[in-house]
Every structure is written in C-alpha cells, then in structure tokens.
N, C-alpha and C positions, 0 to 999 in steps of 0.2 A: 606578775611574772608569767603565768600560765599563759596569759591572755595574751603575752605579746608574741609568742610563737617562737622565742629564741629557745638555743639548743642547752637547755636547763642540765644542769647535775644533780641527780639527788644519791642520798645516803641509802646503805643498803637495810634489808632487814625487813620485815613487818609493816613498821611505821616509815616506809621512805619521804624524807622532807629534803629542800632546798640545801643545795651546797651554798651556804651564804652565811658572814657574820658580818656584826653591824659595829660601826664606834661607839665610843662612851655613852650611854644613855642619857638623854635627855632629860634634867629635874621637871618634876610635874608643876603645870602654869608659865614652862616656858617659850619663848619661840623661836624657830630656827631658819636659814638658809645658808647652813651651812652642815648637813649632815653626809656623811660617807658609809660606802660598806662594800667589802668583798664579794663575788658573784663566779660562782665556777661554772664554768660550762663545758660540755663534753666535747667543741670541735670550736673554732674561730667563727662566728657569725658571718651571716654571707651581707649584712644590714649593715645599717649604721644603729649601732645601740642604744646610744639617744635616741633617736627617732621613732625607733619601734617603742620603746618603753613609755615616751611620753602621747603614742596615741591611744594606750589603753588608762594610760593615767588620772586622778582625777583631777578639778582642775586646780589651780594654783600649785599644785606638787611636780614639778618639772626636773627632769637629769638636766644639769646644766653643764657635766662633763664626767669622760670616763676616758682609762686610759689602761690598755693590755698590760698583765704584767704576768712573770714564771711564776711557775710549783713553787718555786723556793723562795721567793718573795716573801720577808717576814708578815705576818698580818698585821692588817689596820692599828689594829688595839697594843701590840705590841712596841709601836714604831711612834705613836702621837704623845706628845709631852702635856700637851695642856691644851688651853680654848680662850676664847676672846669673845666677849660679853660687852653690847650696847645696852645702857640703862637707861632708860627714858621715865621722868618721873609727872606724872598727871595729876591734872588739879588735886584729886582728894590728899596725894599723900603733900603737897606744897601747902594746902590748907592745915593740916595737923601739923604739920613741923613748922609753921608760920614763916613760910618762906616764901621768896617771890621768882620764878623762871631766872629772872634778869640776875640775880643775888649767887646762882646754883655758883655759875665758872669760880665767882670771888672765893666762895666757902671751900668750892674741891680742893683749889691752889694752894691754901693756906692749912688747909686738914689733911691732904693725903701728905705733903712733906712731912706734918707732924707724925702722922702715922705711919710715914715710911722710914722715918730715922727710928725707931724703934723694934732695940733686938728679938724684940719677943712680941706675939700679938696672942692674947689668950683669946679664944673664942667658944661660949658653950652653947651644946648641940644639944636640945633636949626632945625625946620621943616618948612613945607610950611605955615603952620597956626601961628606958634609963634615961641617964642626965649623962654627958661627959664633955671636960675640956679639954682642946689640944692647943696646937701652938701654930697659928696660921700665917706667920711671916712666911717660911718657906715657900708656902704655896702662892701667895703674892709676887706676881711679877714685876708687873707694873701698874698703876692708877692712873688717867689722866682726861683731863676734859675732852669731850667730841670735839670734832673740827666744826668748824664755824656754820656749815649747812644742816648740822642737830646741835646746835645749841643747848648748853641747857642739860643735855645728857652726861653720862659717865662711860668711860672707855674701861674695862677692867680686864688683865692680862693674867688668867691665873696659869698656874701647873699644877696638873695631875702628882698630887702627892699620898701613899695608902694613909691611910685611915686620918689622915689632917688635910685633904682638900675642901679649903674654902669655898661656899658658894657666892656667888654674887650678892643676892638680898644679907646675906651675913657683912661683906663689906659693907655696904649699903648703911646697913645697922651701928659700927662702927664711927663713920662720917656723919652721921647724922642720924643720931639715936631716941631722938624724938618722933621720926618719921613712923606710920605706919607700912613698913616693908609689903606688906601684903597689896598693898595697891597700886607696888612699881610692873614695871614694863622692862621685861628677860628679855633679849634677844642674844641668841647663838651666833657668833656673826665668822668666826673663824676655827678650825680646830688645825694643830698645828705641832711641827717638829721643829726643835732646835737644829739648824743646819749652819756652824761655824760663826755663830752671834747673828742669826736671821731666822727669822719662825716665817717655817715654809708650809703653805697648808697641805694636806695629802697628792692632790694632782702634780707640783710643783715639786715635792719633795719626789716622787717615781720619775718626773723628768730629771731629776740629778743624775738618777744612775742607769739609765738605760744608756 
C-alpha cells in the first residue's frame, strides 16, 4: 500500500496504521480469489486503483476490482452472509476413501440429499483447549456437484453463522467419511450477500445501492 503512492489514511496516535479492514479470515491451507477489504483514503485518487496497486504487487496477487463507496457505508464484515467453496479432491484422498474421480458426481447426488433432508446435522470440532458440538444445518446452504468443466469437485454454499459455522473439510468429512480431509483442495471462490434470493458478491452488492 505504501509503495503504490495512493493517498492512504491512517489512524491517529503513536502507532499510526492503515485505515483498512479486511473480510472474514481465511481458514489456514486454504485458497482464495475471491477476498475483499475496506481502504480509506484521505482524498479520491487521481489513478486508476487497480492499476497502481497491482504494479507494486506481488505476482499472481492482482485487484481485480474496486468500487468507491461513502463514510456511512456499512462495512465489509458487517454486510457479507456467507462464502462459497470449490473442493477439488486429489489422488491421495480418492486412494484412502477408495474411490474413483468418475464415481465423485454419483456419490455427491445421492449423499448430500440424504444429508440435506436432515433437521439437525451434529458436527464436532476438536482443539488443544476443548471438544464441542454444534448443529451445522443452519450453516449449510447449499451442496452440489461442479459444473462439468471441474468435474469431480464439490460446490459448497455455506453462511456465516456465530459459533456453528461449518467448514468446508467438515462437510467433506460428513459425505464421505473415510476420506482423509487433510489432503482436499479449499478454494474461496465467492464471498457473498443475500440480496432478495440471489448471493451477490461484495462488488455487485455496492452496485445495488449507489
């Protein structure tokens, strides 16, 4: 941000830092192109802000869009309901679960229905500090096989719910619970608002209301 010469905001005080907040944190081992984040700056840029940002950027990390918005514009994190997750599953974990690519669509089809007509989905979360289960239907949007050009993956629609948001390797685990999760493939692929039965991702959702 420094490097790109745009007209920064920072906070007052001693330790002045970056007027900036970022979306929901990223789980560790995953991968994204789809993250977002607030950026204040003290006057309108005389640049295009893409452009400046992504020539001090490093590479494959690119703005791929930005769009002005008021003071009073609630923030990122306040405004986004959930995210949307590409699962792609590689040899080691179709080898453990003795399954074959070709086999994934049939299994999803007939397992996430079964696991979607169910009121209650228990799922337990264990760390160094504790164990606990909550009840991860709510947080379940939707399930459903990739379009035909990724094959083979899982499409999964969660929402942002406190302390019962499901992660993706948890569903994972669910459908097929033989699998060793640790050796699927995260990708972040949307984060998103409910706008009138349509999940709008953050760019799209600011163009509703200007």
């Amino acid at each position: 941000m420094r490097r790109s010469g745009l007209p920064l905001a920072f906070t007052q005080g001693h330790h002045p830092h970056l007027k900036m907040s970022f979306g929901p944190p990223l789980p560790l081992g995953f991968r994204s192109r789809a993250e977002v984040f607030d950026l204040e700056l003290t006057r309108p840029p005389a640049v295009d802000l893409a452009e400046r940002l992504n020539a001090v950027l490093p590479e494959a990390l690119r703005v791929v869009g930005f769009r002005p918005i008021l003071f009073k514009t609630p923030s990122l994190m306040s405004q986004l309901e959930g995210a949307s997750y590409r699962v792609r599953f590689p040899r080691p974990f179709l080898d453990e679960a003795g399954l074959t690519r070709d086999a994934l669509p049939g299994i999803f089809e007939a397992r996430i229905a079964t696991l979607l007509a169910r009121d209650h989905i228990v799922v337990r979360r264990e760390s160094e500090a504790q164990t606990r289960e909550f009840d991860a239907r709510p947080s379940i949007v939707s399930l459903e096989p990739a379009p035909a050009e990724d094959a083979g993956a899982l499409d999964a629609h969660l929402r942002f719910t406190p302390r019962a948001q499901v992660r993706p390797d948890e569903v994972v685990q669910l459908l097929i619970p033989n699998g060793d999760v640790r050796t699927i493939d995260v990708e972040r692929v949307m984060l998103w608002a409910d706008a009138s039965g349509r999940r709008l991702d953050p760019i799209a959702l600011l163009s509703t209301e200007f």
